[in-house]
N, C-alpha and C positions, 0 to 999 in steps of 0.2 A: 675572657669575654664570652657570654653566653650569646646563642643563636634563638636560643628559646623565648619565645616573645613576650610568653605568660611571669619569667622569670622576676619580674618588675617591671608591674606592669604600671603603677602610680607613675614612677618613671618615663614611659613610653608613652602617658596621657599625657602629651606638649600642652594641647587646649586647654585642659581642664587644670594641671601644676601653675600654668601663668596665673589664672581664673582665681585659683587658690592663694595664690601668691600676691594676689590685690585685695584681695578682703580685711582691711585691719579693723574694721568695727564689725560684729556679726549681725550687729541689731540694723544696720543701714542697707544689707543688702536685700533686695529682694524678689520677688518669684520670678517677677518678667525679665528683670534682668541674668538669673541664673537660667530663663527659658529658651534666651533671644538666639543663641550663638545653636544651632543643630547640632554641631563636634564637641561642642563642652558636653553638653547631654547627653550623647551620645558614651562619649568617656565615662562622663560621669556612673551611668548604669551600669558598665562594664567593670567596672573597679569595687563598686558598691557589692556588685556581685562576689566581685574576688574577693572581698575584705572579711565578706560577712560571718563566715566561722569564725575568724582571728575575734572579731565583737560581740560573740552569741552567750558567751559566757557567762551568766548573770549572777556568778560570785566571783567575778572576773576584777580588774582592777580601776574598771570606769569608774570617778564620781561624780556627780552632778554638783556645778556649784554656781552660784549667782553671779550676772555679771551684765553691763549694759548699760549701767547708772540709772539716776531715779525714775525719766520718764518710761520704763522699760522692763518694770520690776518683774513679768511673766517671763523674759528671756531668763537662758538658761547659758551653762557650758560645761566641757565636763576634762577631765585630765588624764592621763594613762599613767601610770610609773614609770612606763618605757620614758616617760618624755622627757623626762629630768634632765639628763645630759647631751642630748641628741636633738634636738626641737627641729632640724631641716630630713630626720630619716623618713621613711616611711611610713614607718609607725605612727607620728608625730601626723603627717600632713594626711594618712588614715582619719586621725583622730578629730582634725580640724575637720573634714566633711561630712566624718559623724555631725560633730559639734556646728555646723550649720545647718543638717537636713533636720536636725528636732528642736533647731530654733520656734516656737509657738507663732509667731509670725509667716512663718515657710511654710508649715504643716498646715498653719490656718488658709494658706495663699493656693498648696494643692488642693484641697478639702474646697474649695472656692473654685479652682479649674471644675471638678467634677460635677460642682454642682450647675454651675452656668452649661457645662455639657449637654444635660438634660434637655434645656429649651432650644439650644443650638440642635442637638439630631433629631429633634421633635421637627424643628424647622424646615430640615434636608429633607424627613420623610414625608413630608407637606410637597413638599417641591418634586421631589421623585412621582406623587400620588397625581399632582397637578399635571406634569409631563405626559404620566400613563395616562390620563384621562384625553388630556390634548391631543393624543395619537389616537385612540379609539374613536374620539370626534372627526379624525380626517385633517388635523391641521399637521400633514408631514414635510421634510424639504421638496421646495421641488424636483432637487436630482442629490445624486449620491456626492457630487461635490460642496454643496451647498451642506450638506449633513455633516461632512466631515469638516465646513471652514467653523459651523457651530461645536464640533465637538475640541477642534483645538481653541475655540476661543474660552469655555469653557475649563480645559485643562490650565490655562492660561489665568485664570482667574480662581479657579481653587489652589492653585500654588503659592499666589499670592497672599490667601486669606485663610480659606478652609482650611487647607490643606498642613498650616501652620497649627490651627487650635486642633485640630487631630491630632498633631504630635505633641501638642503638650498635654490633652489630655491622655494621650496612651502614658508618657512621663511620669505626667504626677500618679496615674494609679499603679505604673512597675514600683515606683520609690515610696508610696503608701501599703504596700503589699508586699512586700522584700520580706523576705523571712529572716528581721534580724530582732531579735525582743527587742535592741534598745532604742531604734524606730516605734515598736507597737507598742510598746511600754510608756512611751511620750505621750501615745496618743491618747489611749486611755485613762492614763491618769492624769490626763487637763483636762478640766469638764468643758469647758468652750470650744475646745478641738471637737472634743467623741460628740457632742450635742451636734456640733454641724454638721456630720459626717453622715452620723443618725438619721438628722431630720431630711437629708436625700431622699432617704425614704417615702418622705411624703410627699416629695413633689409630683402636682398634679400628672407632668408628661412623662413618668417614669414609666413607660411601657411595652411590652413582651419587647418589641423588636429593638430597644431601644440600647444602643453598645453601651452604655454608662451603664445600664443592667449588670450585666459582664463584671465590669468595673468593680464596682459597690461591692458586690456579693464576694470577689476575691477576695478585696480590702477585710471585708465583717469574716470570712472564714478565716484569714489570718491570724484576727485576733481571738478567735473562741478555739484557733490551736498553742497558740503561744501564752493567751493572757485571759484564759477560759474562767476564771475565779471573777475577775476584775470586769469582765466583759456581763458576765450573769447577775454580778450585781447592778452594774448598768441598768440592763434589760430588767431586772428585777423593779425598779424605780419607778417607770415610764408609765405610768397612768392611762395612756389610751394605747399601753402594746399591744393589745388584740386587734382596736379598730385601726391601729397601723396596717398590720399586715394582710389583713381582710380586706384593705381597703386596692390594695396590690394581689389578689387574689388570684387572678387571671394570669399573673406571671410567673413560669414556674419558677426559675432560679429564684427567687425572692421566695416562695412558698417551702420550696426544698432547703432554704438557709431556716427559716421560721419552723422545721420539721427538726431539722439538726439541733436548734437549740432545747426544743421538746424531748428528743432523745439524751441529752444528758442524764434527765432527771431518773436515775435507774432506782430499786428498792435497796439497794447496800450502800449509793452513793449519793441521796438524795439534793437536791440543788435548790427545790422549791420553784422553779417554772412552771409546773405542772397545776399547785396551787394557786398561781400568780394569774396564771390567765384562766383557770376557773373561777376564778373569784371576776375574774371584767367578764363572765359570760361565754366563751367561746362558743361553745356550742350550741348555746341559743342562737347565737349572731348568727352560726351557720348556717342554720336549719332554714333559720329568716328568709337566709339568700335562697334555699329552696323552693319557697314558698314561687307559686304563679303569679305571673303577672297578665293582665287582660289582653294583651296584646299576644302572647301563647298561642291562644285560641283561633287566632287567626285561620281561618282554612283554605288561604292561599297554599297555591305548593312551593314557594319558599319561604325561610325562614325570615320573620317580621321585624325581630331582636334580634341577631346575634348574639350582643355581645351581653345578654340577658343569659342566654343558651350557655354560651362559655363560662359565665360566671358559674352559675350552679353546676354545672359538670365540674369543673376545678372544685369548689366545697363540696361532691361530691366525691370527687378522689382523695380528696386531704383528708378528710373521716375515714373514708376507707383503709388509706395508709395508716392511719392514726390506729384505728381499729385493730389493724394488723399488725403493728410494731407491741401493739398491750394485752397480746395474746398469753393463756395460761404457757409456762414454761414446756408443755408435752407439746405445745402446738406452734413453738415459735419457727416462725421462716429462719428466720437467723439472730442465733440467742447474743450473741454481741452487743447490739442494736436493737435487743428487745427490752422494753420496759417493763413488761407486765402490766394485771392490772391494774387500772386507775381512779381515779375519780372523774373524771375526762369519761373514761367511756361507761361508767357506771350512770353517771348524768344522763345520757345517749338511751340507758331502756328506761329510763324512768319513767311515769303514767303521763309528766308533763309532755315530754318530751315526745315519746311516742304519739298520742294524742293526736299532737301537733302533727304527726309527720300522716296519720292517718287520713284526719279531718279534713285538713288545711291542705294536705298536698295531694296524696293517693285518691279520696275519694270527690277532687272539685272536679267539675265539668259545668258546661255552659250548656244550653241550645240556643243553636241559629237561627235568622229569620226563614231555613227552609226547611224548622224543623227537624232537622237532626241535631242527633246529643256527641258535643264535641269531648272527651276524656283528654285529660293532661297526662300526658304519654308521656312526657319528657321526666313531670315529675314521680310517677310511678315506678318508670325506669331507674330512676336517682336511690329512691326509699327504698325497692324491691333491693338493691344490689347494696346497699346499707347493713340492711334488716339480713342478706344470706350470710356477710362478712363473720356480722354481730355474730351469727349461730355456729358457724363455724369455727370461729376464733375464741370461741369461750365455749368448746364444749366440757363440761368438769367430768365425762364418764374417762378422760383419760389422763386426770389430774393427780400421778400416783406420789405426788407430796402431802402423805398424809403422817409424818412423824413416826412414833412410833408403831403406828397401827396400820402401817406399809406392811407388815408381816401376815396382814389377815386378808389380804386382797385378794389373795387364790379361794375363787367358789367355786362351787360345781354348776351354778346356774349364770354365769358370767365366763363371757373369754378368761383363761389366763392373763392377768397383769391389771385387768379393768379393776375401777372402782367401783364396791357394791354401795348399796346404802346404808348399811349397817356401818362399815365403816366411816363414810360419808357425815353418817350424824353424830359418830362419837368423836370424831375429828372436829366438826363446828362446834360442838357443846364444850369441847375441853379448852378454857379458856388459859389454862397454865402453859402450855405447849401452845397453842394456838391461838393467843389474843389476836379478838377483832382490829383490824387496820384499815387502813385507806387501801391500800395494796390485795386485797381481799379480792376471791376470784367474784366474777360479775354473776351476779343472780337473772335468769335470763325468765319467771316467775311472773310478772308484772307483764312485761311485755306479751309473752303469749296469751294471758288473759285478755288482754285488750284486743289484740286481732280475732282471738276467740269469740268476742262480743259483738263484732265488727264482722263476721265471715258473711253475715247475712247481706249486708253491704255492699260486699268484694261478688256475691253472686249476683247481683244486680248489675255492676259493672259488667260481669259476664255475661249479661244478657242483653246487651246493649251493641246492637251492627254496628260494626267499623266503616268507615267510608273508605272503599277503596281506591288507589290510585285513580286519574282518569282514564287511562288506557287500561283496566284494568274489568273486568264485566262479570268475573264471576265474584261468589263470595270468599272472600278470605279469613283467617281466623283470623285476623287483627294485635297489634303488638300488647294493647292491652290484658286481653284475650291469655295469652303467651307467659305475659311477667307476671300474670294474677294467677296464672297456673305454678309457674316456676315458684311464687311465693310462699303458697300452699303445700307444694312438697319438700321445702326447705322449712318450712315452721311445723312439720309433720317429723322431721327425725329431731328439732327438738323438743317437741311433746317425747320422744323418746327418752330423753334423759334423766339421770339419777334423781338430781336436783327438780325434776320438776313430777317425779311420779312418787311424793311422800309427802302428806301433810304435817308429820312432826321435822320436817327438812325444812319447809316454810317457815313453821313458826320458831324454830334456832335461830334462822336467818334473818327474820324480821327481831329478835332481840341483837343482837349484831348491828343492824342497821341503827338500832337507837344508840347503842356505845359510840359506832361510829358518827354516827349526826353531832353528838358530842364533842367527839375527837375533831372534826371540821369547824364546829365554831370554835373552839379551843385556838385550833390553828391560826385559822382567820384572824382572832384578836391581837396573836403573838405576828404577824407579819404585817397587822396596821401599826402595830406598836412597833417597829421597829422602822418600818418605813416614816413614821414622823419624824425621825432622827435624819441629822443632814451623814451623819458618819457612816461608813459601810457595814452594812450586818454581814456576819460572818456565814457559811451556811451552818450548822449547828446552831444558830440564831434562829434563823426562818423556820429550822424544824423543828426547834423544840418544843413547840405547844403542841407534840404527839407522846410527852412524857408522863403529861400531868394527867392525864386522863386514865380514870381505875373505875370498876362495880359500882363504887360510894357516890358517884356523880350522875346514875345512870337512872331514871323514873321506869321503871316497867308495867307498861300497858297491861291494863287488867281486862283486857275485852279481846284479848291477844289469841286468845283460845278459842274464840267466836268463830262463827265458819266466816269461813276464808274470802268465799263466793259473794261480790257485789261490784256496783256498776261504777265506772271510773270514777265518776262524781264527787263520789260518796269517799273511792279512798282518796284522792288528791284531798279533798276538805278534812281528812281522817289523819293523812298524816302533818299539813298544816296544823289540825288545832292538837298534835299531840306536840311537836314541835317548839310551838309556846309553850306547851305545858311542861317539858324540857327546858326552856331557858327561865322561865318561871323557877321551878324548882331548883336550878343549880343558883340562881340570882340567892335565894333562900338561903339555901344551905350556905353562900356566901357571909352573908351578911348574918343571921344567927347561930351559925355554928361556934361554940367553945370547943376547945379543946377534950374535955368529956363528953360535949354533947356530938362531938365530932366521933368519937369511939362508938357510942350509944348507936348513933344514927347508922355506921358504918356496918355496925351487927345486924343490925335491923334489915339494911339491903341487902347482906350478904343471907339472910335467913329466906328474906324472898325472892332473892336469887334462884336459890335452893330448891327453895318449893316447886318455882317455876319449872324449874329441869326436872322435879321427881313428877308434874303431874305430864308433860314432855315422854318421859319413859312410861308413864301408865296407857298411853294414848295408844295406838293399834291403826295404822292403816290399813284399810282393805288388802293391800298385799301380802301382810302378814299374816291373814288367811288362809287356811291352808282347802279349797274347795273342793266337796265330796261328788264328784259327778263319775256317770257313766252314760253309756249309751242311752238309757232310758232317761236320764237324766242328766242331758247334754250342759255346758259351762251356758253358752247361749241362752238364755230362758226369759220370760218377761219378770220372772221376781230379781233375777240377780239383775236384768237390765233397771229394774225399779232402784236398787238399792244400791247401785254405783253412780248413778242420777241422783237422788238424794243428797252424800256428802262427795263430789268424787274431787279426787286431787288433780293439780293445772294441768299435767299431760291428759288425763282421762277427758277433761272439761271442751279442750280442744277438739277431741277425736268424737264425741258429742253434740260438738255444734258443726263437723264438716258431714255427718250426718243427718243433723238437723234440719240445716241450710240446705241441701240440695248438691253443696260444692262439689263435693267428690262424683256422686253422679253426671254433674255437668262437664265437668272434666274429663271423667273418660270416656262418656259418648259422644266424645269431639274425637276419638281416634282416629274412628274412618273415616269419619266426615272429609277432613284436610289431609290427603293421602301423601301429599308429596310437602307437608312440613317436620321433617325431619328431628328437626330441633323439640317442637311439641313433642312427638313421638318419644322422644329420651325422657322427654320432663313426666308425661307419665308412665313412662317404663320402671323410672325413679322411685313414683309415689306408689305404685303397686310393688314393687322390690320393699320398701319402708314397709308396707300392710304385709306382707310373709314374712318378713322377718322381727317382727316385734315380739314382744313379749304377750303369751296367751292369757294369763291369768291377769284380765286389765280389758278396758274396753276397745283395746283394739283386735282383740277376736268378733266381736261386731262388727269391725271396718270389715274384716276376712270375709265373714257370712254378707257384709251387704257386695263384695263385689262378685259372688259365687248365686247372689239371688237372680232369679229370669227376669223379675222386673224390671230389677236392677240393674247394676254394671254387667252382669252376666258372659263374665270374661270365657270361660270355656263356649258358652253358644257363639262369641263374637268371634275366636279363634278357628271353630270351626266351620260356620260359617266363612268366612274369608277362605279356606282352603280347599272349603269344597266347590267357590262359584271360581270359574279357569277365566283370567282375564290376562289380556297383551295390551301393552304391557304390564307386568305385576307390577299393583300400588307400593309404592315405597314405605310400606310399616309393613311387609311380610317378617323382614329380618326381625323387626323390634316383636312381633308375633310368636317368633320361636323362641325369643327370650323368655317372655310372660309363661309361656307355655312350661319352660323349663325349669321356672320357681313354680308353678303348682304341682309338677309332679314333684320336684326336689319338697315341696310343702306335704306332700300328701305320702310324701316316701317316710318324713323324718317323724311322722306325728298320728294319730288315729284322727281322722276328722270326725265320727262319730261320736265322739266323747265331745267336741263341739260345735258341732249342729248336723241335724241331717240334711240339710240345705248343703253343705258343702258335698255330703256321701252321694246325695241326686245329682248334683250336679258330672260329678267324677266317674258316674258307675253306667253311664248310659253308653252305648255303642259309638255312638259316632264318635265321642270324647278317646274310646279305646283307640278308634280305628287313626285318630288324628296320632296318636301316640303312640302306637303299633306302625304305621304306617308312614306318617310323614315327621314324624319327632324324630323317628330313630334310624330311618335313613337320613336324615341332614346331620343330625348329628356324627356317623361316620364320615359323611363329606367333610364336616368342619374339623375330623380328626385327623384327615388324611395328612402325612408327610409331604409337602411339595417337592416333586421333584423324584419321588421315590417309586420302584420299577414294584408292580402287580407280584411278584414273585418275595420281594423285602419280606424279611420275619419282621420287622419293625414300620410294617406300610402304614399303621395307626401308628398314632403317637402315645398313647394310652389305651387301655380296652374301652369297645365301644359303646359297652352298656354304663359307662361313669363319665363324669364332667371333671376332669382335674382343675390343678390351680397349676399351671404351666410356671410360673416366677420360685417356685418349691424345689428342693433338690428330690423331697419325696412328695410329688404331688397327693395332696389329701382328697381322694374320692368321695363324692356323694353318690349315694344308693339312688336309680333314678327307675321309673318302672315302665312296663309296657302290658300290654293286653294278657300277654302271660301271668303275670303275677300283681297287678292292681287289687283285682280282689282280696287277696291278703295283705295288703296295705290299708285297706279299709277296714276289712273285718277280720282280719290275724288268724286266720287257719292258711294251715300249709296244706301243700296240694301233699294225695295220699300216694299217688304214681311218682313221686320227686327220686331219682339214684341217692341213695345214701351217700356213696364216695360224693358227691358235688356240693357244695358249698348254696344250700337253699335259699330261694328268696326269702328275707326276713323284716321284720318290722324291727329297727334297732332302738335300743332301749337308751332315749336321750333325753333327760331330764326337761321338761321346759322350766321349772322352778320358780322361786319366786323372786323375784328381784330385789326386797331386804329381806336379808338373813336376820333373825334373833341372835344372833352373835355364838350360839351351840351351832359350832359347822359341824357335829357329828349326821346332824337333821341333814345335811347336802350332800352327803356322802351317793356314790351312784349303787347302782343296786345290788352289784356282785359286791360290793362292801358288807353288804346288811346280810348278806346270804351267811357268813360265820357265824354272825350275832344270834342270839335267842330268839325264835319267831313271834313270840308275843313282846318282848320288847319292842319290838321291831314293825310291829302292826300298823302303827300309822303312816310308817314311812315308805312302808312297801306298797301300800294302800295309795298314798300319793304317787309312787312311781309309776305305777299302774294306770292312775288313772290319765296320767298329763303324758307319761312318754310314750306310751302306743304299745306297750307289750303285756303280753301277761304271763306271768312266770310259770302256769300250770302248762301251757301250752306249748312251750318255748325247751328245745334243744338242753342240751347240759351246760353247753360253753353261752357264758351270760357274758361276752363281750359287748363293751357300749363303744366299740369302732361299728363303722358302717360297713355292713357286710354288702359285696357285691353278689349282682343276678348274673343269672347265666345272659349270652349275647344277646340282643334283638333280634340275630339271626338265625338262632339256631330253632 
């Protein structure tokens, strides 16, 4: 005899063996009387649990066979082999409470606990809400004994009732949620079961706090882990699943199961979810929810709606997530659980969509009857945190899945490992390795046009007083103020990217987009076509209206070479009637094509295919320029600003209108203003860090010269102003001051500014600019190098030498050359001082390509300049010529060692 309790434990359930041992018809018994008894139940789950390996088996020896007689044809029951000659063992009476828990009557009877749940703790938190309120109005006992005869008569009466439908619903969701497949397996494949189980779903009082919440969500993840095929096709079915779950938005566990079943849908495994609720809308639905409602605008100091406020915050987050689960593969949080690009978030930049998110959300306000203008803050806040996600998560300059033309990624004018655009556009063009797909990274083109067209807008917003708190008297910079800034310097690095600084990039990508428009109606047709069928589509069903689709189905816009440049209007109605002219055209080719005329016609696209791409490679972006400037003939100039104005590509068009508009100058002459908002201070610490480090040869050498003009942002007079007037306490942007400060010398160390504007050399060359950089640059800088902790006497009292900036997270930190009042001059205008010690390592202007951003695909042309120094010098003329003119040195002038490391200066100190 064993002491071990677990040993048999069917055995040791007394309650539940009797319980068992009365059941001769399965079809008669039912849920309230398997609920009524606490100890059966009780048993019962404790066995169910022991049993559940022995039955998980599902090539195991269960069969399901009919039984019940006529009235009763949905029951079921099922047999083990064990049972044959044993029918009192273990196994045997195992089997029989399998064979009662997936009676369709039982399962229907839990599925029916759950759902009546709902309106029952709907009811309790009504009663709890009534109570709190009763006390807050002053109805308490009159003394501490009186409180407590109410709280045992109370105990006294949920024991009775409550207390009992609590334990059957915690019951029925342990025994609907048991991880045994041939429970979840019952459930799903009885349509009257999964339907009711489902439609909980939509009951109206399903809400955040509500424990059947809880419940539900355990039950539906059990089955999308045991019976994830079975379950997708389900969900695949459902005709309002979007407005399902949108309509439970505000709850997370509900949203977070609805995020899970979206994450299935991966590019190697596809499931078709992804498809299913683009096709009902998602994302329009969503955006909706964003949209204002007139009640927002209320300028009470508290909030009017709530539960308005929560909604959009939750579709808020849910894009956001979303967003971020379908990131390109370099940029995934966690590649498990990424999907990749989609047609979900490709929807999201589209002209409609954006539009919408500008018009309708970011730029509505009201005015009140005391005359002021009320901004929607809520929804700004919503779109601004949207629109950063988008740019982030899709940026393609680190998208190094380019096939075989990963081998050509190392340029001399690009980080090691980036993506240039020369590869970029051989990679989109080559449709043999690279066919167009749904899964295709997100073009983020469109979108910035539109805010581009719109900045004049967003500065009006900025212009616009905030109303401050009541207690509040001075002026504040306002949160609008703040996210119109934040948004501006987040759509400023990606005007910086590959994809958005080439017009022959655009127009690959706008041929792409027409395959794909294809590929989508294609799709579409094959998963109405299957959903008319009552039988389950397989996935390879759902997807395969992505097979059929080749060149020979594809209409190419002949007006595609057109400038690019016009008002949203014009493209939304542009790509609607090409659109027709796409299902037009394929309806055609349907219905008269022969079989030769299908060959014919096949030629015929692929010839204009062809052409397409050969007039594609004859086309020349302004980048591929190589521009002839010098000192007397700065990059800066009103012909070349004329002629970048003219055609310029959507990064350029951007950095165009934030000049245009006023934005940039509004924005950083908010610096001082608002001394102690901190957060501001970062945002344009950010957008001036994006203007130095950009690429020169592009119109953001313009952004450089307007913030170097005295008019203008006039960042050096603002920095030294601020250091020369002494105030207590120091405003809180000193710190963000010595940053600014330490990209324009780091800018003016790595680059001739003379070669692009003498606006930046005036600015740099004046005394007090020296004496800010001599004097107060170069002592904080040793402060900030100091060792802590380390005694005056340490060889290692700095951390680095104190005339460089390391990169401290480096095992060899990479120094940048950085200057002072010593050697600026030579920075500007490249003579070495005549008194300099030969043995010392001179201050020098280092020879750093700024380049062009697409290569012609001859990377001999990117070679740096001790490379070309072997070469024939007339070969070699126009490259050396280029080097010259863009990297700050000039080789007549310059030492014999032509290293393009950054040479260090002598100390600050010395």
């Amino acid at each position: 005899m064993s002491f071990w309790p677990f040993n048999n434990s069917l055995n040791s359930n007394n309650a539940l063996s009797k319980f068992l041992e009365s059941i001769h018809d399965l079809a008669s018994v039912t849920v309230e009387e398997m609920m009524k008894d606490p100890i059966v139940m009780q048993e019962l789950l404790n066995e169910l649990h022991s049993i559940k390996g022995q039955f998980n088996d599902r090539t195991g020896s269960i069969q399901f066979s009919p039984t019940g007689g006529e009235n009763n044809s949905d029951s079921g029951s099922f047999t083990s082999s064990n049972d044959n000659n044993n029918s009192n063992t273990k196994d045997s009476k195992g089997v029989k409470l399998i064979e009662l828990l997936v009676q369709p009557h039982i399962l229907s009877g839990l599925i029916h606990i759950l759902e009546d749940s709902v309106d029952f703790f709907y009811k309790e938190s009504q009663k709890e809400e009534e109570k709190v309120l009763r006390t807050l109005e002053g109805d308490n006992p009159a003394d501490d004994i009186v409180e407590n005869d109410e709280i045992d008569d109370a105990k006294t009466e949920v024991e009775s009732s409550d207390e009992k439908t609590r334990r059957c619903v915690q019951s029925a969701a342990d025994i609907l949620s048991v991880d045994m497949w041939i429970i979840s397996n019952r459930v799903i494949e009885t349509p009257d079961t999964m339907s009711k189980l489902w439609s909980i779903l939509k009951l109206q009082h399903l809400h955040e706090n509500n424990p059947t919440v809880a419940y539900l969500v355990h039950i539906l993840d059990q089955l999308l882990d045991s019976n994830s095929i079975e379950l997708l096709n389900f969900v695949r079915r459902q005709e309002d699943l979007v407005d399902t779950f949108l309509s439970k938005i505000e709850v997370p566990a509900i949203m977070d199961f609805f995020f899970r079943i979206i994450q299935t849908d991966k590019p190697d495994s596809p499931t078709g979810i992804i498809e299913t609720i683009g096709s009902q809308g998602v994302i329009k639905k969503l955006i909706e929810i964003l949209k204002p409602q007139t009640e927002q605008f209320d300028q009470t100091p508290y909030i009017p709606d709530h539960k308005q406020y929560f909604r959009q915050s939750s579709a808020t987050d849910f894009l956001k997530a979303l967003v971020t689960i379908s990131s390109n593969a370099a940029l995934a949080v966690v590649m498990e659980t990424n999907i990749g690009p989609n047609q979900l978030t490709r929807e999201l930049v589209t002209p409609e969509i954006v539009n919408t998110m500008i018009h309708d959300i970011m730029l509505k306000k009201v005015t009140g009857k005391d005359g002021k203008t009320q901004t929607n803050k809520h929804g700004i806040n919503n779109c601004v945190s949207i629109v950063i996600e988008l740019i982030r998560k899709n940026n393609s300059d680190y998208d190094l899945n380019c096939g075989s033309y990963s081998s050509m990624l190392q340029n001399g004018d690009r980080s090691p490992g980036e993506v240039n655009s020369y590869v970029m556009f051989q990679w989109l063009k080559d449709f043999d390795q690279n066919p167009p797909s749904q899964r295709d990274p997100i073009y983020l083109g469109d979108m910035l046009e539109i805010f581009s067209d719109n900045l004049k807008n967003f500065q009006e917003l900025l212009e616009i007083t905030p109303i401050p708190p009541p207690e509040v008297t001075r002026e504040v910079l306002g949160f609008t103020r703040f996210k119109i800034s934040e948004l501006v310097a987040e759509l400023l690095h990606c005007s910086n990217m590959i994809l958005l600084n080439s017009k022959k990039i655009k127009q690959i990508v706008s041929i792409r987009n027409q395959i794909r428009a294809q590929q989508s109606k294609r799709l579409c047709k094959a998963l109405n076509d299957k959903i008319d069928f009552r039988e389950t589509p397989t996935i390879h069903d759902v997807t395969s209206g992505l097979d059929d689709v080749s060149l020979d189905h594809v209409h190419f816009d002949s007006t595609m070479n057109h400038s690019h440049h016009h008002h949203h209007n014009s493209h939304n109605s542009h790509h609607q009637d090409h659109d027709e002219e796409d299902d037009a055209d394929a309806d055609a080719d349907a219905k008269t094509n022969t079989n030769a005329g299908a060959g014919a016609d096949a030629d015929k696209k692929e010839q204009e295919f062809a052409h397409l791409l050969e007039n594609l490679d004859s086309n020349e972006d302004f980048e591929d320029e190589e521009p002839s400037i010098s000192p007397e003939n700065p990059f800066v100039c009103a012909e070349r600003n004329a002629a970048i104005r003219s055609n310029p590509c959507i990064g350029d068009l951007f950095k165009i209108k934030l000049v245009d508009s006023n934005i940039l100058l509004n924005i950083v002459s908010k610096f001082t203003k608002y001394e102690w908002n901190n957060f501001f201070h970062n945002v344009v610490f950010d957008l001036v860090q994006q203007i130095f480090s950009g690429k020169l040869n592009s119109y953001n050498s313009f952004l450089i010269v307007e913030l170097f003009k005295r008019e203008k942002c006039d960042l050096t007079g603002l920095i030294v102003k601020s250091y020369e007037t002494e105030t207590y306490p120091r405003p809180g942007y000193m710190g963000h001051l010595i940053l600014i400060g330490e990209e324009i010398v780091k800018f003016t160390s790595l680059y001739k500014p003379d070669l692009i504007s003498p606006t930046i050399v005036e600015a740099v060359s004046n005394d007090k600019w020296n004496w800010f950089v001599n004097d107060v640059l170069s002592k904080t800088r040793e402060i900030y190098n100091v060792v802590l902790g380390a005694d005056d006497g340490d060889e290692n009292y700095y951390g680095f030498d104190s005339s460089s900036v390391g990169y401290l997270d480096m095992e060899q930190p990479k120094k940048i050359i950085l200057g002072d009042a010593s050697n600026h001059d030579e920075f500007v205008h490249d003579k070495p001082k005549e008194d300099e010690d030969e043995d010392m390592d001179g201050p020098k202007v280092s020879d750093v390509e700024v380049g062009r951003m697409t290569p012609d695909g001859d990377l001999s042309k990117h070679k740096m300049l001790e490379d070309d120094d072997d070469e024939d010098v007339d070969q070699n003329e126009d490259a050396i010529k280029y080097h010259d003119d863009l990297s700050g040195s000039s080789s007549d002038e310059e030492d014999e060692d032509d290293s393009n490391e950054l040479r260090r200066v002598s100390k600050h100190t010395e």
